[in-house]
PQR file of N, CA, C, O and H, with PARSE charges and radii, in Angstrom:
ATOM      1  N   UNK A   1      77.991  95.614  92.055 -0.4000 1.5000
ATOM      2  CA  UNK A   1      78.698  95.503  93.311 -0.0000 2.0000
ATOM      3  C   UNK A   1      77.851  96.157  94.403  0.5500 1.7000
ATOM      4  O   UNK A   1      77.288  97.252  94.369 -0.5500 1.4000
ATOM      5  N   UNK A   2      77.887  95.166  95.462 -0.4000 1.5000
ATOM      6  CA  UNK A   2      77.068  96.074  96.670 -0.0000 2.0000
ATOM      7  C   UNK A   2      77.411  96.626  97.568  0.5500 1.7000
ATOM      8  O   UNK A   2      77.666  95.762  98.408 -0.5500 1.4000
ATOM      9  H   UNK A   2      78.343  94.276  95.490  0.4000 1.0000
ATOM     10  N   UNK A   3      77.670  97.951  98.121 -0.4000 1.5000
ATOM     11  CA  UNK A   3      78.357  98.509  99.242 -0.0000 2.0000
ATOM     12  C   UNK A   3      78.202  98.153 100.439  0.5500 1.7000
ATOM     13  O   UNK A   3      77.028  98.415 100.698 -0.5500 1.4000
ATOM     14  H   UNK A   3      77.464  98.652  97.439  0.4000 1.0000
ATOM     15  N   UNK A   4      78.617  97.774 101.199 -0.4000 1.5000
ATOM     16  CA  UNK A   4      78.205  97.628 102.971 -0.0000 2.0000
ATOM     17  C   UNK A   4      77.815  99.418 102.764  0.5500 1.7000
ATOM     18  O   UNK A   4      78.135 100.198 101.867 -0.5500 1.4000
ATOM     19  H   UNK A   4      79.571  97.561 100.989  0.4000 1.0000
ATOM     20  N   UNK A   5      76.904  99.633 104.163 -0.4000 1.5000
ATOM     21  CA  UNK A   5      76.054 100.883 104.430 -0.0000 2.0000
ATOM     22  C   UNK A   5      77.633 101.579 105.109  0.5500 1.7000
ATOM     23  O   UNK A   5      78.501 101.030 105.788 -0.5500 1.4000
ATOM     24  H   UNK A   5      76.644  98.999 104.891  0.4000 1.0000
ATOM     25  N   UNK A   6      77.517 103.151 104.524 -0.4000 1.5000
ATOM     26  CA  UNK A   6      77.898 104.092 104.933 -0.0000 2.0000
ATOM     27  C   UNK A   6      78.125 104.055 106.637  0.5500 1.7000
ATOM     28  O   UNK A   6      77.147 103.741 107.317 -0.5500 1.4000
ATOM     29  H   UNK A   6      76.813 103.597 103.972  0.4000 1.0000
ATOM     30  N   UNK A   7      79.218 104.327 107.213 -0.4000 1.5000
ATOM     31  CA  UNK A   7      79.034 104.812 108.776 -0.0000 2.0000
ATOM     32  C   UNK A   7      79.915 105.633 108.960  0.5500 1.7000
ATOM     33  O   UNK A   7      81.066 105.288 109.228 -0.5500 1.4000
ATOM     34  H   UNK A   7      80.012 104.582 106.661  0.4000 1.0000
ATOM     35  N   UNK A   8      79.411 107.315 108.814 -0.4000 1.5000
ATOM     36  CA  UNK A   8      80.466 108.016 108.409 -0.0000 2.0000
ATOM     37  C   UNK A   8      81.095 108.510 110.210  0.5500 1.7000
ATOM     38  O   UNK A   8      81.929 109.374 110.482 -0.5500 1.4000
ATOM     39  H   UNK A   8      78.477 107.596 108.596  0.4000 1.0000
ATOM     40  N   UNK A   9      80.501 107.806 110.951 -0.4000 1.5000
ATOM     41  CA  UNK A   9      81.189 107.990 112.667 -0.0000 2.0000
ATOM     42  C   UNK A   9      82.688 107.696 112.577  0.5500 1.7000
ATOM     43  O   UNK A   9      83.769 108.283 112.629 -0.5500 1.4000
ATOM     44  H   UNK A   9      79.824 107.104 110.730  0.4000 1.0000
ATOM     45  N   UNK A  10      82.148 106.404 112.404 -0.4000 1.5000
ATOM     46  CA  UNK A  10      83.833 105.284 111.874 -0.0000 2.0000
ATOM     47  C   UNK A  10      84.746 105.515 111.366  0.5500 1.7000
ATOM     48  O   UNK A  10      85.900 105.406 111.780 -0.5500 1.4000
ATOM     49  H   UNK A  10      81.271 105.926 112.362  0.4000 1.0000
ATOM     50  N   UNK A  11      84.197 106.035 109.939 -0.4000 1.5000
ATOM     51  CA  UNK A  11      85.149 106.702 108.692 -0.0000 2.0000
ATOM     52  C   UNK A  11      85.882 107.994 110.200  0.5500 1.7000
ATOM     53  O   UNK A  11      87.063 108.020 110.548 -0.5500 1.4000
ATOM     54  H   UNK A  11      83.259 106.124 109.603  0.4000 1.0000
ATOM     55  N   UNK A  12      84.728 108.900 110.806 -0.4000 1.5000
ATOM     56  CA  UNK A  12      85.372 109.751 111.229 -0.0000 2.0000
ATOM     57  C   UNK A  12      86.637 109.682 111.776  0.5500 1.7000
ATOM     58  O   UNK A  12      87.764 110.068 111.464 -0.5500 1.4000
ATOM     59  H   UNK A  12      83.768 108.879 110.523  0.4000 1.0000
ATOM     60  N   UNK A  13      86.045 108.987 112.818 -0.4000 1.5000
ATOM     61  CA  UNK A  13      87.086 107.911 114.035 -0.0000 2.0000
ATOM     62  C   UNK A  13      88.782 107.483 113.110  0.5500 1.7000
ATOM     63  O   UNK A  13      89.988 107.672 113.271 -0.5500 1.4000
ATOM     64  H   UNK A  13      85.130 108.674 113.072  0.4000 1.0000
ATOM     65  N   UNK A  14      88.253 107.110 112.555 -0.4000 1.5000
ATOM     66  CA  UNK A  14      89.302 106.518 111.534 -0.0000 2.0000
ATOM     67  C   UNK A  14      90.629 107.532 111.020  0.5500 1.7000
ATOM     68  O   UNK A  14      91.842 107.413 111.192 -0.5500 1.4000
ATOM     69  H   UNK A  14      87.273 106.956 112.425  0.4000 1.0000
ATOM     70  N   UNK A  15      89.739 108.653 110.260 -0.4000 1.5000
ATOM     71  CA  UNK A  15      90.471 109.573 109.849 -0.0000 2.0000
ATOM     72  C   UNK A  15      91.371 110.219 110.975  0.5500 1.7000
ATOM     73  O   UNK A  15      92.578 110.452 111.024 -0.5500 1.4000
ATOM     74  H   UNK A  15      88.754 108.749 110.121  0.4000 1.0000
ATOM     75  N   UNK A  16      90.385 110.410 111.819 -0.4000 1.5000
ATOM     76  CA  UNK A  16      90.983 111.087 112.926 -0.0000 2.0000
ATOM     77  C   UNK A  16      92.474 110.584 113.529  0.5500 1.7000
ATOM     78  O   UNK A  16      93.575 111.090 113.750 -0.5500 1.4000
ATOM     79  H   UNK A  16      89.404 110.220 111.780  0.4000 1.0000
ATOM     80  N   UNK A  17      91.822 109.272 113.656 -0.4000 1.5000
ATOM     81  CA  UNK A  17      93.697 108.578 114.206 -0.0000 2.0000
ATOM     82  C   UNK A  17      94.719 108.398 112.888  0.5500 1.7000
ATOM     83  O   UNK A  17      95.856 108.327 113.352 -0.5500 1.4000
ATOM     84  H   UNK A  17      90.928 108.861 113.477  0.4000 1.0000
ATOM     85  N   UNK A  18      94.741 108.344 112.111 -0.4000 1.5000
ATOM     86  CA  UNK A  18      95.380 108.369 111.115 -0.0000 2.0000
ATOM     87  C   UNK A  18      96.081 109.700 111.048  0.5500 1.7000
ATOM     88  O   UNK A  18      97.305 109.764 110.935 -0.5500 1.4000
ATOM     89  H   UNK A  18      93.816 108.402 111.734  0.4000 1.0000
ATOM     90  N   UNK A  19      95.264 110.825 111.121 -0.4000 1.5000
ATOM     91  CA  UNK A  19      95.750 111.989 111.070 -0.0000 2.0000
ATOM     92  C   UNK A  19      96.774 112.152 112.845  0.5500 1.7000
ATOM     93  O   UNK A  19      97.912 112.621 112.838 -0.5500 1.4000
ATOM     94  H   UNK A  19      94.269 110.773 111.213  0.4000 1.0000
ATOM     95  N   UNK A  20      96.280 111.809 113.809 -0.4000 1.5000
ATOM     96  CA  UNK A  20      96.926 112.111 115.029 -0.0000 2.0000
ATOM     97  C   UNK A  20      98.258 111.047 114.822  0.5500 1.7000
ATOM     98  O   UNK A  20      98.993 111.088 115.809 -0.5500 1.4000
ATOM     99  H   UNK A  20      95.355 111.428 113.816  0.4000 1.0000
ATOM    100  N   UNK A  21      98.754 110.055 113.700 -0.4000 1.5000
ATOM    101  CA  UNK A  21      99.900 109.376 114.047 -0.0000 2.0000
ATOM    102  C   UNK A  21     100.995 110.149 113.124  0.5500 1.7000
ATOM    103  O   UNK A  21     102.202 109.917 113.067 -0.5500 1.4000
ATOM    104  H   UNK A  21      98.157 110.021 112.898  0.4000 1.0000
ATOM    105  N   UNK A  22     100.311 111.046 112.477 -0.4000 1.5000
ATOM    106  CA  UNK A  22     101.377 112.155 110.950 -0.0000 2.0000
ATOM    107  C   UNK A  22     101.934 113.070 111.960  0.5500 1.7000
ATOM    108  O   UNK A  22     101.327 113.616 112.881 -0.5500 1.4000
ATOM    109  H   UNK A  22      99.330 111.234 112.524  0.4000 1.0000
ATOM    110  N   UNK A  23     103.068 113.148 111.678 -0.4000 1.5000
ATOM    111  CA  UNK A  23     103.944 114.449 112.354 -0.0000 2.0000
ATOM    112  C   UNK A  23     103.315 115.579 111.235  0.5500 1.7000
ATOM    113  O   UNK A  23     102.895 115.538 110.078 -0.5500 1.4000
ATOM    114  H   UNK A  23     103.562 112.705 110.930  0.4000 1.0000
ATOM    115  N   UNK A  24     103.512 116.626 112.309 -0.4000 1.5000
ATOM    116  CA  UNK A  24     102.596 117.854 111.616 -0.0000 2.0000
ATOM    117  C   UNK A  24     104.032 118.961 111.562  0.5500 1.7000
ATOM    118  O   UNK A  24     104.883 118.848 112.444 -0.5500 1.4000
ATOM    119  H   UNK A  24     103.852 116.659 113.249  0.4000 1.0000
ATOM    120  N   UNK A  25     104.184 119.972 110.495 -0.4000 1.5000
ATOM    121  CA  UNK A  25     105.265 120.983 110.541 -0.0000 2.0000
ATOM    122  C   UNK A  25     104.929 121.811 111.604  0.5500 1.7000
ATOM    123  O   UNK A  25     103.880 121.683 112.234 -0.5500 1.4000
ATOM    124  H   UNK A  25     103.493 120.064 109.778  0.4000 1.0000
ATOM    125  N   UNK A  26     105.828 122.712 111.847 -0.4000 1.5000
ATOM    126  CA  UNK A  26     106.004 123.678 113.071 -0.0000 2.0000
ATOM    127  C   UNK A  26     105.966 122.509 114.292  0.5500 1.7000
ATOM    128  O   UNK A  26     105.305 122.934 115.239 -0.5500 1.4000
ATOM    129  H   UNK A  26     106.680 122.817 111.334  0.4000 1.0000
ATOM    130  N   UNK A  27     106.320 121.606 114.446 -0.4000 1.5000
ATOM    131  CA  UNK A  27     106.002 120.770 115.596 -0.0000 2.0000
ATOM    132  C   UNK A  27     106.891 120.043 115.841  0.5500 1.7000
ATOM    133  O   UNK A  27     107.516 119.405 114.994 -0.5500 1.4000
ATOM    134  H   UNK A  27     106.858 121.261 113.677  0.4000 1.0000
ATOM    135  N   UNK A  28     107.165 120.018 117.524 -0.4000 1.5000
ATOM    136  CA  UNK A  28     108.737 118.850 117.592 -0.0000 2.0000
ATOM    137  C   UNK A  28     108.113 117.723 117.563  0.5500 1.7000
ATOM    138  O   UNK A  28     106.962 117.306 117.692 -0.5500 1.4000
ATOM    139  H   UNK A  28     106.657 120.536 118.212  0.4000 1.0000
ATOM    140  N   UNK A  29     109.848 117.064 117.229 -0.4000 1.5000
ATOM    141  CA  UNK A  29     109.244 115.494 117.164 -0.0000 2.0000
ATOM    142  C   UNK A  29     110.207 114.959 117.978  0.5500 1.7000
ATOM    143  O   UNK A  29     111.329 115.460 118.059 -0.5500 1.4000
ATOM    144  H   UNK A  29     110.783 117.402 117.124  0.4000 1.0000
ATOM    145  N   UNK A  30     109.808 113.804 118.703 -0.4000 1.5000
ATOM    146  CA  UNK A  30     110.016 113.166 120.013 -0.0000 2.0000
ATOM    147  C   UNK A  30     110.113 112.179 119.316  0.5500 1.7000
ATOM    148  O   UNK A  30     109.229 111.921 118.499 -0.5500 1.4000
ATOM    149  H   UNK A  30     108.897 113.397 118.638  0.4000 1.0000
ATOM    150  N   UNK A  31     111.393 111.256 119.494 -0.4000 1.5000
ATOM    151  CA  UNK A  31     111.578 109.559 118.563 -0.0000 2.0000
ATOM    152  C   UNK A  31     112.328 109.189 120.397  0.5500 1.7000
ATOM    153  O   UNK A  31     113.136 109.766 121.126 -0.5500 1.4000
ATOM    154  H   UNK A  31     112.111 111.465 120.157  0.4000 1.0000
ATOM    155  N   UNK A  32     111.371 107.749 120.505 -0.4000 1.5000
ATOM    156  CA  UNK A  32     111.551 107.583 121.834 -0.0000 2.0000
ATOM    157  C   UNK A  32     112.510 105.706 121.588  0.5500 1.7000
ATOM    158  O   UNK A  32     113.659 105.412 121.917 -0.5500 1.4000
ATOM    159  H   UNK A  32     110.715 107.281 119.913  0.4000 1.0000
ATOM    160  N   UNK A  33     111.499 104.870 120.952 -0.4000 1.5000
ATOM    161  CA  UNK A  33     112.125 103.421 120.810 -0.0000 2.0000
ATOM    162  C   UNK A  33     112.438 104.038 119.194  0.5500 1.7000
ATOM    163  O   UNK A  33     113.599 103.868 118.822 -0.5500 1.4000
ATOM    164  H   UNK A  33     110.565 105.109 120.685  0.4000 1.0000
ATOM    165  N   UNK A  34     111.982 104.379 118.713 -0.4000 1.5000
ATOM    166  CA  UNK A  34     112.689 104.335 117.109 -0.0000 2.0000
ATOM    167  C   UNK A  34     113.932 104.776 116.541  0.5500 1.7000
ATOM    168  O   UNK A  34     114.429 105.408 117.474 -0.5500 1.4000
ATOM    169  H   UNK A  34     111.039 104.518 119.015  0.4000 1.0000
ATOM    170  N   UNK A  35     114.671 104.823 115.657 -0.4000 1.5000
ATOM    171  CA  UNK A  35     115.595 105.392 115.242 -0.0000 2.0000
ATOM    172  C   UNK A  35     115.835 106.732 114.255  0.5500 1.7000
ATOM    173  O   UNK A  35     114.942 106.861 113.418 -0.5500 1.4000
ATOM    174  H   UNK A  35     114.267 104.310 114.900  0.4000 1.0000
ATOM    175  N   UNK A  36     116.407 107.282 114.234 -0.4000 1.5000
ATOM    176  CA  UNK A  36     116.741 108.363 113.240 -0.0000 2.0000
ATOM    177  C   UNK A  36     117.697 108.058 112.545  0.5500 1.7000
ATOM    178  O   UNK A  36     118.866 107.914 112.906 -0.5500 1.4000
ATOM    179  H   UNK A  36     117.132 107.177 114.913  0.4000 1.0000
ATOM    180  N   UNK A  37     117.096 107.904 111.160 -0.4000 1.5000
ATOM    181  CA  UNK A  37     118.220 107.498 110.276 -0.0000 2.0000
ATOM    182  C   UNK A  37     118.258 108.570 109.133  0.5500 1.7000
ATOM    183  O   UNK A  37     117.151 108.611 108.595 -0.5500 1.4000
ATOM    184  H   UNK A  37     116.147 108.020 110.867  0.4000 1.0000
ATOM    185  N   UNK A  38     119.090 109.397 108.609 -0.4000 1.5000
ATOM    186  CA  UNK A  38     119.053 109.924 107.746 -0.0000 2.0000
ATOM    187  C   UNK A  38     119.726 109.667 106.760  0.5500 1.7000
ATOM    188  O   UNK A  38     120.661 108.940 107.095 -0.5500 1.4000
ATOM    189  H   UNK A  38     119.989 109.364 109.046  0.4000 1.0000
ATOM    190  N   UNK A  39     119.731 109.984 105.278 -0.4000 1.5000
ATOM    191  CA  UNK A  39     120.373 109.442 103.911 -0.0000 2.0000
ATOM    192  C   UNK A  39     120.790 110.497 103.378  0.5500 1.7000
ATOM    193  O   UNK A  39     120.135 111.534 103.268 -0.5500 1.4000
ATOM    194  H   UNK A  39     118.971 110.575 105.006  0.4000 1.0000
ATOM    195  N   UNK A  40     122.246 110.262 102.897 -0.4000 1.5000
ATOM    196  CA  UNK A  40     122.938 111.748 102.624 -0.0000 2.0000
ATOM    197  C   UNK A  40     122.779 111.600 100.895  0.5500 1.7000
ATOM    198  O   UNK A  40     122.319 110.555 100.433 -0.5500 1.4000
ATOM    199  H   UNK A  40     122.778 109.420 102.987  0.4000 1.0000
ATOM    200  N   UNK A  41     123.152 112.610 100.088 -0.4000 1.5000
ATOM    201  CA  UNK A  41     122.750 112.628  98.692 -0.0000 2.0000
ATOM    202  C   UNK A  41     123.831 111.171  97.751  0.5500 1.7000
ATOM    203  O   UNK A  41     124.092 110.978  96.564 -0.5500 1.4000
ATOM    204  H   UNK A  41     123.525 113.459 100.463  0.4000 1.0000
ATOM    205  N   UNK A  42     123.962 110.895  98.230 -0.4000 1.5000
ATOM    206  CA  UNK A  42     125.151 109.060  97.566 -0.0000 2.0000
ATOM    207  C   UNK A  42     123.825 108.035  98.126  0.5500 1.7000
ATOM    208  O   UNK A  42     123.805 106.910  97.628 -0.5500 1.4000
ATOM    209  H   UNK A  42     123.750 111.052  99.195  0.4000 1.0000
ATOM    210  N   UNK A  43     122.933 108.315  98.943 -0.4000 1.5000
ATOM    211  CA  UNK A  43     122.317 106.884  99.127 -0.0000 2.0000
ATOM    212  C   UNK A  43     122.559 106.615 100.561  0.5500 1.7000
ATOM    213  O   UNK A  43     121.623 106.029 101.106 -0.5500 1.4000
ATOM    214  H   UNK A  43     122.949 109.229  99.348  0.4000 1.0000
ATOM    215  N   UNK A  44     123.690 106.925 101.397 -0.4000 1.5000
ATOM    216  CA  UNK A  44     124.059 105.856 102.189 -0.0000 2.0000
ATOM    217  C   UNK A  44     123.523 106.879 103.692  0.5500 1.7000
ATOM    218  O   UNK A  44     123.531 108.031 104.125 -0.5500 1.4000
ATOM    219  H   UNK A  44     124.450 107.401 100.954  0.4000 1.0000
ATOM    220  N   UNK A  45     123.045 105.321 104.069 -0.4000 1.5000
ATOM    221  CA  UNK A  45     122.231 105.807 105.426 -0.0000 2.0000
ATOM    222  C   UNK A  45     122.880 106.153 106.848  0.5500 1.7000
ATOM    223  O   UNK A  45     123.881 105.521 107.188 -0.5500 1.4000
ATOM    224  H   UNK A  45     123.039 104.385 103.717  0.4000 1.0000
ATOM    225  N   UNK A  46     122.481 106.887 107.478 -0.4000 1.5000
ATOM    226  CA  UNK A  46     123.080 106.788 108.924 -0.0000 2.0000
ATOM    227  C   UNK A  46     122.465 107.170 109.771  0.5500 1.7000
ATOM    228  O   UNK A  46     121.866 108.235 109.621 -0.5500 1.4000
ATOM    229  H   UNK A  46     121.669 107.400 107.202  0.4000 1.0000
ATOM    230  N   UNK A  47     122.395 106.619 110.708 -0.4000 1.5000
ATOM    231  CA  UNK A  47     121.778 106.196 112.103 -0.0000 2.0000
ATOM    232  C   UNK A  47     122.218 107.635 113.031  0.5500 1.7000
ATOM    233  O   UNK A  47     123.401 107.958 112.919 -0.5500 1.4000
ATOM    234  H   UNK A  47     122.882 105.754 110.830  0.4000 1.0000
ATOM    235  N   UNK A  48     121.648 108.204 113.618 -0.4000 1.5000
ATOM    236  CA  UNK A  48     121.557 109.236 114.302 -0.0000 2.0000
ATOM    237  C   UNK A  48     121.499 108.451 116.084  0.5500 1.7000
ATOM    238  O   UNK A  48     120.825 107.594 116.656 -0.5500 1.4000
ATOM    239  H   UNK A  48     120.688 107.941 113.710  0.4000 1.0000
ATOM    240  N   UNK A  49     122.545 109.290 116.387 -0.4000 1.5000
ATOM    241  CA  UNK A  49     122.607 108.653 118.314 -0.0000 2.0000
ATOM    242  C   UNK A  49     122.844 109.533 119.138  0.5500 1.7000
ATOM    243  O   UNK A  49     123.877 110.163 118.913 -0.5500 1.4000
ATOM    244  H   UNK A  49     123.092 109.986 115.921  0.4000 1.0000
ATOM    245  N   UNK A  50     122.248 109.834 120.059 -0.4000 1.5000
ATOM    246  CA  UNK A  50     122.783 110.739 121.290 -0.0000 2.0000
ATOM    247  C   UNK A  50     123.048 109.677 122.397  0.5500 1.7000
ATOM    248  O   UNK A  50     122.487 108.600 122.595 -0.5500 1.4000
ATOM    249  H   UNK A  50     121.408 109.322 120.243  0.4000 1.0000
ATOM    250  N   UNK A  51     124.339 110.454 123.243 -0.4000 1.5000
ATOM    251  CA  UNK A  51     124.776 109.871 124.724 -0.0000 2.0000
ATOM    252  C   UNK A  51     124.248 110.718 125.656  0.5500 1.7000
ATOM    253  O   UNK A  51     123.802 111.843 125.433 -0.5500 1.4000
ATOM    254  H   UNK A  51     124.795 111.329 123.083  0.4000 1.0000
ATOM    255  N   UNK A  52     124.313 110.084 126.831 -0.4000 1.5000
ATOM    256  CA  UNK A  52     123.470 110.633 128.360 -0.0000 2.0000
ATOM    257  C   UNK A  52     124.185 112.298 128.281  0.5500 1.7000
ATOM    258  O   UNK A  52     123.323 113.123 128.586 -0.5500 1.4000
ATOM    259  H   UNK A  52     124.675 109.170 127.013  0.4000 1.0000
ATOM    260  N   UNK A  53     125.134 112.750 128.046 -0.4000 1.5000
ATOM    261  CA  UNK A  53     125.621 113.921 127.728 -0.0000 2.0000
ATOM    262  C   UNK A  53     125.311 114.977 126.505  0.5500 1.7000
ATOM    263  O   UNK A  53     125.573 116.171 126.362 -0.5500 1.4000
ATOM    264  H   UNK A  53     125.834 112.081 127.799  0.4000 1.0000
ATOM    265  N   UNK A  54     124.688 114.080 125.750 -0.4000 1.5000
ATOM    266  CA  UNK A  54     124.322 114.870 124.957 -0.0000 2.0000
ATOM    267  C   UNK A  54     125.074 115.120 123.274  0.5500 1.7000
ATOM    268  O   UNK A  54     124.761 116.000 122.473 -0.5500 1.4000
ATOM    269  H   UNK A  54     124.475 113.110 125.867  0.4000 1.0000
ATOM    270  N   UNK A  55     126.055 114.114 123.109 -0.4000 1.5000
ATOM    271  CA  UNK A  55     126.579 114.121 122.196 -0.0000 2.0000
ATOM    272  C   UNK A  55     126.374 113.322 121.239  0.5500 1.7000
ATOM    273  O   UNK A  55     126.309 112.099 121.361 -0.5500 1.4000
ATOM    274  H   UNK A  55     126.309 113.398 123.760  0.4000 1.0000
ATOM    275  N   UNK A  56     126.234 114.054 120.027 -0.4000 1.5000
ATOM    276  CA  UNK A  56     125.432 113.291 118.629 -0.0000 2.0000
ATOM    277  C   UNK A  56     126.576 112.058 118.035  0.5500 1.7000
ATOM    278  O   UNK A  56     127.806 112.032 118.064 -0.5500 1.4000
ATOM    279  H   UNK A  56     126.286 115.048 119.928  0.4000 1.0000
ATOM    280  N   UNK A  57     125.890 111.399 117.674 -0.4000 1.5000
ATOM    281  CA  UNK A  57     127.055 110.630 117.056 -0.0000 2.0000
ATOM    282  C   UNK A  57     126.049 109.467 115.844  0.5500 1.7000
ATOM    283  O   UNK A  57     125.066 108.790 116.145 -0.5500 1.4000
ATOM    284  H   UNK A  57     124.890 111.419 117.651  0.4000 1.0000
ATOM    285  N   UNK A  58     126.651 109.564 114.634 -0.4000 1.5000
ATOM    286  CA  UNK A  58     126.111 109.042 113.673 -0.0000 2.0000
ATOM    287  C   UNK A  58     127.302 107.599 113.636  0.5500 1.7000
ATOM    288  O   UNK A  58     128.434 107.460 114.101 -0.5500 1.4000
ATOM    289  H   UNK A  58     127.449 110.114 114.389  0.4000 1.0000
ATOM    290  N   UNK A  59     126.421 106.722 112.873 -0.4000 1.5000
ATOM    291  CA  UNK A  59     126.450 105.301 112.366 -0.0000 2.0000
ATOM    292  C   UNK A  59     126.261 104.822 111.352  0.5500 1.7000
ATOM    293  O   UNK A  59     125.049 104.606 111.376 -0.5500 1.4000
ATOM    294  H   UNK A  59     125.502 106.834 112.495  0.4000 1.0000
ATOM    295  N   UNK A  60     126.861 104.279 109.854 -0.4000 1.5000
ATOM    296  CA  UNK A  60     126.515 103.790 108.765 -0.0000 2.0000
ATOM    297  C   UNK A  60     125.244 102.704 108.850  0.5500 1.7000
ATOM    298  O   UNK A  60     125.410 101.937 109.799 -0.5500 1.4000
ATOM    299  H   UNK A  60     127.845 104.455 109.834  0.4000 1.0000
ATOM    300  N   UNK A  61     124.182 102.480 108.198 -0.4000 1.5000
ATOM    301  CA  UNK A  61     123.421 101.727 108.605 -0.0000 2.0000
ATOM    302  C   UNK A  61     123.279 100.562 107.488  0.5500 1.7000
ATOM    303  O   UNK A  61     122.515  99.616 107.676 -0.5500 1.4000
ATOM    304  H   UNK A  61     124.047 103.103 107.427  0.4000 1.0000
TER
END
């Protein structure tokens, strides 16, 4: 088997964004279009929501 040549810039480049899209601990996390869904110990999912006030409100998903 023949390797294409090494370009360890790329590889760098590469790693690098891969690593900048992982949420890291000690660190907030900001979910802007996505959802928060969490799964309670039965399996069943639910959707996490806040209103302009500030009040949480979950959803079966």
């Amino acid at each position: 088997m023949i390797l294409p040549p090494f370009n360890e810039a790329e590889w760098r480049r590469k790693l690098e964004q891969a690593d900048a899209a992982n949420h890291k601990r000690n660190q907030d996390i900001e979910v802007g279009g996505g959802r928060v869904i969490l799964t309670s110990p039965n399996g069943t999912r639910y959707e996490v929501t806040v209103s302009d006030a500030g009040a949480l409100s979950t959803s079966s998903v």
